[in-house]
C-alpha positions in Angstrom: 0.2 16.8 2.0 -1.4 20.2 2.1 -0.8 21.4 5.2 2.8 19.5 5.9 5.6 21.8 5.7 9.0 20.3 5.2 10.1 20.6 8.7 6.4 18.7 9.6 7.4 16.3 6.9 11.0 15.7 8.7 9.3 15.8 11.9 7.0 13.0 10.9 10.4 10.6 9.5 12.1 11.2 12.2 9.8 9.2 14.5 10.1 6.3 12.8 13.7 7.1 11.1 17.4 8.0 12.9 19.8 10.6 11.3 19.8 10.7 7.8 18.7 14.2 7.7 20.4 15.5 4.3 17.8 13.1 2.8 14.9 14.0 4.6 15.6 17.4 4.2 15.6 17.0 0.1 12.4 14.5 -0.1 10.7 17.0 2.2 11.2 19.7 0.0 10.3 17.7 -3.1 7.3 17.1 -1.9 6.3 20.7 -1.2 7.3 22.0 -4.4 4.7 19.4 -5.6 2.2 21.6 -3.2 3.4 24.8 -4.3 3.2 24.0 -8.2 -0.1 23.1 -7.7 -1.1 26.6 -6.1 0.2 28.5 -9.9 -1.6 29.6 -12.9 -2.2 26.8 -15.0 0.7 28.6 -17.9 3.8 28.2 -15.0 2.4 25.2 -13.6 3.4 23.5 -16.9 6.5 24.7 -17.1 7.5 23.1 -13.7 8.6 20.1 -13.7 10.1 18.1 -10.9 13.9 17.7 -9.5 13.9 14.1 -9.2 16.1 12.4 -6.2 19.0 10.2 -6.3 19.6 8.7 -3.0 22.8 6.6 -2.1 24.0 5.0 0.2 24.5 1.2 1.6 22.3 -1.0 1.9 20.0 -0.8 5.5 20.7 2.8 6.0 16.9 4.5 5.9 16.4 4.3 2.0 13.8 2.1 1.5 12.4 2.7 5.0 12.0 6.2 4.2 10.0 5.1 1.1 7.5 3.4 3.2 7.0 5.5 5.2 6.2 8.6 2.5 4.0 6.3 1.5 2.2 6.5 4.4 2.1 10.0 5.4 1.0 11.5 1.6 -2.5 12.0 0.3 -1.0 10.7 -3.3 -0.3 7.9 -5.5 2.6 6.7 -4.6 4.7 3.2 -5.9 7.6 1.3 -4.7 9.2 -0.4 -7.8 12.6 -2.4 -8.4 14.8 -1.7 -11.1 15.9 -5.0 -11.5 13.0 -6.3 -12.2 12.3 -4.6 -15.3 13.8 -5.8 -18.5 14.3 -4.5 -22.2 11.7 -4.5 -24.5 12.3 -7.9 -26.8 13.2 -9.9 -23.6 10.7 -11.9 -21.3 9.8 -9.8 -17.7 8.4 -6.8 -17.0 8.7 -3.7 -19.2 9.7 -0.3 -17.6 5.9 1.5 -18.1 4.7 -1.1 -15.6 5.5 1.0 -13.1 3.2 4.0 -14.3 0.2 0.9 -14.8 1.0 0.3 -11.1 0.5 4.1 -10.0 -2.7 4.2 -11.7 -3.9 1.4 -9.9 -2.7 2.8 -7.2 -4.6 6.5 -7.9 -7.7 4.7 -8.7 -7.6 2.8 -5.7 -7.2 5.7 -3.6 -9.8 8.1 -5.3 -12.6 5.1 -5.6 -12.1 4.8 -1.0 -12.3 8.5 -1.4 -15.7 8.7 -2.7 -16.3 5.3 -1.2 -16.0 7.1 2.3 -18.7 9.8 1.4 -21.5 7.5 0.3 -20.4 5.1 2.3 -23.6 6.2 5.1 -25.8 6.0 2.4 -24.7 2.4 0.8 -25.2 1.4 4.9 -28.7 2.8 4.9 -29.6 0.8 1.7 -27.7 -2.6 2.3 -30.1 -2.1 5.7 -33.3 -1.7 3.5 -32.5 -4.9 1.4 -31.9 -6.8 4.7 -35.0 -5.5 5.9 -36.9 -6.6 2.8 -35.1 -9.7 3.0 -36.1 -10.5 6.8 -39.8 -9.2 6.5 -40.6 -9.2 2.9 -43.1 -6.4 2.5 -46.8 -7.3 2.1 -48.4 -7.1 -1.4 -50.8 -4.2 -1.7 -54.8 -5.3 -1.5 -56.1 -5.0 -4.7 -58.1 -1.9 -5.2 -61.8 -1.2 -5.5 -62.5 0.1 -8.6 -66.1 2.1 -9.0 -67.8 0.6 -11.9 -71.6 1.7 -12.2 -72.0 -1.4 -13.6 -71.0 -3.9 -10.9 -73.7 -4.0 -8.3 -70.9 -5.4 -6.1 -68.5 -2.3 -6.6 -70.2 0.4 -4.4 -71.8 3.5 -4.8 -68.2 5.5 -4.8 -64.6 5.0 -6.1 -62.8 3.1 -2.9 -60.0 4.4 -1.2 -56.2 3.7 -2.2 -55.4 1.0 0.4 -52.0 1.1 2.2 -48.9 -1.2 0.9 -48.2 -1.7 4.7 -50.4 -1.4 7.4 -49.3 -0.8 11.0 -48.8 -4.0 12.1 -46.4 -4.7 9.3 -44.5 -1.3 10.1 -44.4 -1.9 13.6 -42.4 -5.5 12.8 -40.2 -3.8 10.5 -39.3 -1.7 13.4 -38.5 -4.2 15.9 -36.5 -6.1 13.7 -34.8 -2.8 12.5 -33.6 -2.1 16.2 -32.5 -6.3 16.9 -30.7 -5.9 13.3 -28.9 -2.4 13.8 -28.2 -4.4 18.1 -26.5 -7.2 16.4 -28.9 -9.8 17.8 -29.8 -11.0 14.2 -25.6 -11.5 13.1 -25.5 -15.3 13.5 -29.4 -15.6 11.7 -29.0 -17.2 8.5 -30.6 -16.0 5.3 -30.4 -15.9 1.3 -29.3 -13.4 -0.9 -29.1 -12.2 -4.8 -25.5 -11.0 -5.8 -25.0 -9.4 -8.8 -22.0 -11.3 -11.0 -20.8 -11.3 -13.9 -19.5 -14.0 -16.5 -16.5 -15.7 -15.8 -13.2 -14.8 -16.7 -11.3 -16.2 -14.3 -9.2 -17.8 -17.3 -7.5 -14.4 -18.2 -5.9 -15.0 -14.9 -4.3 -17.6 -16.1 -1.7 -15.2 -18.5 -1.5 -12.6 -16.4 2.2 -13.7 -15.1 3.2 -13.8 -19.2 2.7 -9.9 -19.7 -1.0 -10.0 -21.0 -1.8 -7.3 -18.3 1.3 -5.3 -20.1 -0.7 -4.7 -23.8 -2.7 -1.7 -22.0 -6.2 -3.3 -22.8 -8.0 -5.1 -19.9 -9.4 -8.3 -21.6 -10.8 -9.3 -18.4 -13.0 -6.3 -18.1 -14.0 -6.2 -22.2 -14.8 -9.7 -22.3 -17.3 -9.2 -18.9 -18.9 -6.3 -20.8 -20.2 -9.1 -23.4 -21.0 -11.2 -20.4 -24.3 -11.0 -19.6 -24.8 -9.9 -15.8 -27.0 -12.3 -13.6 -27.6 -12.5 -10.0 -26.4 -15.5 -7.7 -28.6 -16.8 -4.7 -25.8 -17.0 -1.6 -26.7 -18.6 1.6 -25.0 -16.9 4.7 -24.9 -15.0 8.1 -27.2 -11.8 8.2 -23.3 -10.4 9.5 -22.1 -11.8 6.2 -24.9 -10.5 4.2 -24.6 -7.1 5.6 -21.1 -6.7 4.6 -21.7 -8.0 0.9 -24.8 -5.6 0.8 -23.1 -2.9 1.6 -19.8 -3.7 -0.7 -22.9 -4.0 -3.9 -24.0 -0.8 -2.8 -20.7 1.2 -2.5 -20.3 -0.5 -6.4 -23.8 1.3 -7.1 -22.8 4.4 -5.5 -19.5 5.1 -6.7 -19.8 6.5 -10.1 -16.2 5.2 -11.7 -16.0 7.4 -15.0 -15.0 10.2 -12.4 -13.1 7.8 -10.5 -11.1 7.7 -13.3 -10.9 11.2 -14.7 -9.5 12.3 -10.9 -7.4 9.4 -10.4 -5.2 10.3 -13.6 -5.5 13.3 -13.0 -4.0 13.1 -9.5 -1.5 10.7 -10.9 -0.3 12.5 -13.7 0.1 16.1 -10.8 1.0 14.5 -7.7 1.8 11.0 -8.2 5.1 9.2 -7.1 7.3 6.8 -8.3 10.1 5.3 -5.9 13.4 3.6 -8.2 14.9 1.1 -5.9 18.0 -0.5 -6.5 18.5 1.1 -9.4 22.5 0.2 -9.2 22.0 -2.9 -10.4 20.9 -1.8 -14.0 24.2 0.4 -14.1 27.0 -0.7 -15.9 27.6 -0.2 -19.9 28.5 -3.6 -21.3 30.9 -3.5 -23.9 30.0 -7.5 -25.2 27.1 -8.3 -27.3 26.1 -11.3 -25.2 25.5 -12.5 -21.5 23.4 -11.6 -18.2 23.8 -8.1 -18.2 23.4 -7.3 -22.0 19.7 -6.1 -21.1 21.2 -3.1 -18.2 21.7 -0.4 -20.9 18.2 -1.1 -22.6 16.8 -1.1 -19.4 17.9 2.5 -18.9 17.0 3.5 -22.1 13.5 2.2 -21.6 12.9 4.2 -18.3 14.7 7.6 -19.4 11.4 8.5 -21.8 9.0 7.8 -18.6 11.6 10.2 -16.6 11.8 13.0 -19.0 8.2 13.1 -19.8 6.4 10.8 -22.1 2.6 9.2 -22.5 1.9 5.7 -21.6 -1.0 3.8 -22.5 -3.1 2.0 -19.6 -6.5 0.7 -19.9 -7.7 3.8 -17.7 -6.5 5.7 -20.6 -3.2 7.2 -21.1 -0.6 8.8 -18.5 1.5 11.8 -19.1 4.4 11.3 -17.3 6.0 14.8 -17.3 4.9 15.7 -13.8 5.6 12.7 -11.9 8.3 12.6 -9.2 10.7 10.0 -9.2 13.0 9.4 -6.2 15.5 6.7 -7.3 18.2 4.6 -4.6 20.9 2.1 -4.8 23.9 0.9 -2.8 26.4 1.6 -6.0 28.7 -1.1 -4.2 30.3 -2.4 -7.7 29.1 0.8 -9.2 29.4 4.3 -10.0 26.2 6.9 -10.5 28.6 8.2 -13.6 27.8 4.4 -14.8 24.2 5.4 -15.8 23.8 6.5 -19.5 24.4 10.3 -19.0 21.1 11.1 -20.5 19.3 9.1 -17.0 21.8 11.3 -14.9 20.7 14.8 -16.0 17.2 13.3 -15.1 18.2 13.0 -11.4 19.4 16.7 -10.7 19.3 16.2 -6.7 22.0 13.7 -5.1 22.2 12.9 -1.9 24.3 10.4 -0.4 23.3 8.7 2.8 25.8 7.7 5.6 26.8 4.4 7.1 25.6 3.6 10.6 27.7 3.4 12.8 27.0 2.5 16.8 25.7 5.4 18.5 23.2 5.3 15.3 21.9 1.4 16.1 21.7 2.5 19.8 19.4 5.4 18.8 17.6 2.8 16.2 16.7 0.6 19.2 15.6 2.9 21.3 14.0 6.5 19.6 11.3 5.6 16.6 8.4 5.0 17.9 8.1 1.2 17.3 11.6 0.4 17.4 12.7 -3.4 17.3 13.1 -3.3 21.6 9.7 -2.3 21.9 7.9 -4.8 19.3 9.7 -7.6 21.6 8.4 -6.1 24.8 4.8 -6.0 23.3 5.3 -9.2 21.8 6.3 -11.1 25.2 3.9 -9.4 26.9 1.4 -11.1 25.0 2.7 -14.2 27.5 3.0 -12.6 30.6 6.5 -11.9 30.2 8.4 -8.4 30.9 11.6 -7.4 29.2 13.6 -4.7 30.2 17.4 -3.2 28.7 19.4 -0.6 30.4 21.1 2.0 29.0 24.1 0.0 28.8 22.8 -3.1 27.6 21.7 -1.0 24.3 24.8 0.4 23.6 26.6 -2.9 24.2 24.1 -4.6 21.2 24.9 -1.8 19.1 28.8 -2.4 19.4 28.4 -5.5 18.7 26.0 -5.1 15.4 28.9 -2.7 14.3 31.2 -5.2 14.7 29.8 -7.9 12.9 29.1 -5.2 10.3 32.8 -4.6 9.5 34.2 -7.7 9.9 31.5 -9.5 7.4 29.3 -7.8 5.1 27.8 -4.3 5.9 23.2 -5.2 6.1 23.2 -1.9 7.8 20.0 -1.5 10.8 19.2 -5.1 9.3 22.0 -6.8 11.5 19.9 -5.4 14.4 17.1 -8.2 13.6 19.7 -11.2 13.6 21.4 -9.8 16.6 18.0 -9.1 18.9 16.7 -12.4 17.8 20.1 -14.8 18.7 19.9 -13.1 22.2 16.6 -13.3 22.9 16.2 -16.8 21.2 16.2 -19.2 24.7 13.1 -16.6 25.6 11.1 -16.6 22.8 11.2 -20.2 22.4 10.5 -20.6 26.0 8.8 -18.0 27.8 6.1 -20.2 30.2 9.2 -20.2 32.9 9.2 -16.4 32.9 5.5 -15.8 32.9 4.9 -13.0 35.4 8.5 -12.4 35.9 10.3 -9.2 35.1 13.7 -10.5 32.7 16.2 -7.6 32.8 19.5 -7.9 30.3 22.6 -6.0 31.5 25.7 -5.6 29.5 26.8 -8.5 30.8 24.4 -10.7 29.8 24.4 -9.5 26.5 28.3 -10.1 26.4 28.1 -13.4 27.3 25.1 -14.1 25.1 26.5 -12.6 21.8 30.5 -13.3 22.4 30.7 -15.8 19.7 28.8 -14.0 17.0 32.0 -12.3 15.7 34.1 -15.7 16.1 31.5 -17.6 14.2 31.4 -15.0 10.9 35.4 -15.1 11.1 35.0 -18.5 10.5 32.3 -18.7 8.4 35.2 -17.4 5.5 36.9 -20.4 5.5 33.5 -22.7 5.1 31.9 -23.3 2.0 
């Protein structure tokens, strides 16, 4: 994330992501002005605190796609949560500081394959040694002659250390060096010690109820009373090598600063991203039924907004400095629903526009693994070429807009059910078209897709 500007930043979406560009632009600069805090004196630094995004807009418009795909291009935590899926405190799901358990996972995850990556030569050059020793187990050393004046037998002088390996032996260890590092020895079979700890598989066994929720890892304090053993495994020298190496990475990695950065990195540059946050909009006005819990959900998440500490069993979180990027359809609601408290945490708005045809025709043909090309690449797997002309795209995209208006608007999502209706006969039959060349013309795709909008017209009248 250092060196992306914004415009790299909306460069990089727009490869994989059509129009939208009032909400690339603000997520683009959000996430500089998480670069450019970093660069200030540590007094100002703490007195910035991040303009958190509310993004709306229907449902299959680029939201959670663009989401994804942040996720991808930042060198930060970063977490996808639901809204809905939280619930108050005093009722059974998940409660709102989940989500900053989650980044922390997250963070740690990302710092430990951080520091993984830079021993990871030297857990490589060890896991080799053990193999080594495990393939030609190293001579004992002779035992020494000692001078004893004594011992007629001893000699006249103190004897020479003698060598734990002598050249034979290192010459071995060679050869088998070069047939291990030339793969010849991957299918050998051979037995190795794993280091384990006790069981606690039966933690497991709560951790759908909200045990992982207190903020203390039982798992990991019960295996610290555990005592550690090893555990003879019989397998492939391919195997072994891969298990080696994974013990020594363990060994390597030292996880105390694992931890100290990841936090760190969560608590400065981490990301949280609030979808479908309209469905826990709404103020009921009864004191009973499904949606009593929508309020206390907001109420629950406005402290982890605005800045509070929550407890994980990394140690705790400040949440002051995280940026939160929230989205939601708002079909049966208003953002002036929220509890006006959540609103003045989401200072940037941004609304995102409907698709309309020349957008799907752009969809299926601009980002760089757009739904035409994954069914190309996935026939061609059979010998079978697709092709669409210009036409033929635009004549998909009409029709995906009409469906849209005339049942209910899924956005870039009707794209799937369309593409996969017309191209069903050739997917589920290809061996006729193998080494053939199919080209679809508007025609084709007319006459292929004409009933679509006849059959969601009736569809109304159908239970």
């Amino acid at each position: 994330m250092t060196e992306l500007t914004p415009k790299q930043i909306v460069a990089a979406l727009d490869r994989h992501i059509i129009g939208q560009d009032a909400a690339k632009r603000k997520v683009a600069i959000a996430l500089r002005n998480r670069w450019r805090r970093q660069q200030l004196d540590e007094e100002l630094r703490d007195e910035i605190v991040p303009k958190n995004i509310i993004m709306i807009g229907p449902t299959g418009v680029g939201k959670t796609e663009i989401a994804r795909r942040l996720a991808k291009m930042v060198d930060a935590p970063f977490v996808k949560v639901e809204a809905s899926k939280f619930t108050e405190v005093g009722y059974v799901g998940r409660d709102c500081e989940s989500m900053i358990r989650e980044l922390t996972e997250v963070a740690i995850a990302l710092v430990r394959a951080e520091m993984e990556k830079e021993v990871a030569e030297k857990a490589k050059t060890n896991a080799e040694e053990r193999l080594l020793d495990l393939l030609l187990p190293p001579q004992p050393a002779k035992p020494q002659r000692v001078y004893r004046p004594t011992d007629p037998g001893s000699g006249d002088e103190p004897a020479a250390l003698e060598p734990v390996q002598v050249d034979g032996q290192a010459k071995a260890r060679e050869v088998i060096q070069r047939k291990l590092r030339a793969g010849e020895l991957d299918d050998r079979s051979i037995e190795i010690d794993l280091k384990e700890t006790g069981n606690t598989s039966m933690m497991q066994v709560f951790s759908n109820s909200g045990l992982e929720e207190m903020g203390v890892n039982l798992q990991d304090m019960l295996g610290q009373f555990m005592p550690k053993r090893s555990a003879k495994r019989k397998t492939t020298v391919n195997e072994a090598r891969r298990l080696l190496e994974q013990e020594e990475l363990a060994n390597l990695v030292d996880m105390d600063a694992v931890v100290r950065i990841a936090i760190e990195r969560a608590e400065n540059s981490g990301m949280v991203f609030l979808d479908e946050i309209d469905k826990i909009a709404g103020r009921t006005s009864g004191g009973s039924g499904p949606d009593i819990s929508r309020e206390g959900v907001q109420r629950d998440i406005l402290p982890i907004v605005e800045g509070s500490t929550v407890a994980t069993k990394y140690g705790s979180v400040k949440t002051d400095h995280i940026l939160f990027i929230a989205a939601g359809a708002f079909h049966m609601t208003k953002v002036s629903d929220l509890i006006p408290e959540l609103q003045g945490r989401f200072p940037i708005r941004v609304e995102l526009n409907s698709l309309e045809a020349k957008d799907l025709s752009r969809i299926l043909r601009e980002p760089k693994a757009s739904l035409i090309k994954q069914y190309q690449a996935m026939l061609e797997t059979e010998g079978v070429t697709i092709e669409f002309d210009d036409v033929a795209v635009d004549a998909i995209a009409r029709i995906c807009q009409q469906v849209n208006e005339e049942s209910e608007n899924i956005g870039a999502r009707r794209l799937h059910t369309v593409m996969e209706c017309l191209l069903e006969d050739l997917l589920y039959d290809s061996e006729p078209k193998q080494g053939q060349t199919v080209q679809f013309s508007a025609e084709d795709v007319e006459a292929k897709l004409a009933d679509i909008a006849e059959k969601q017209d009736l569809a109304r009248y159908i239970l």
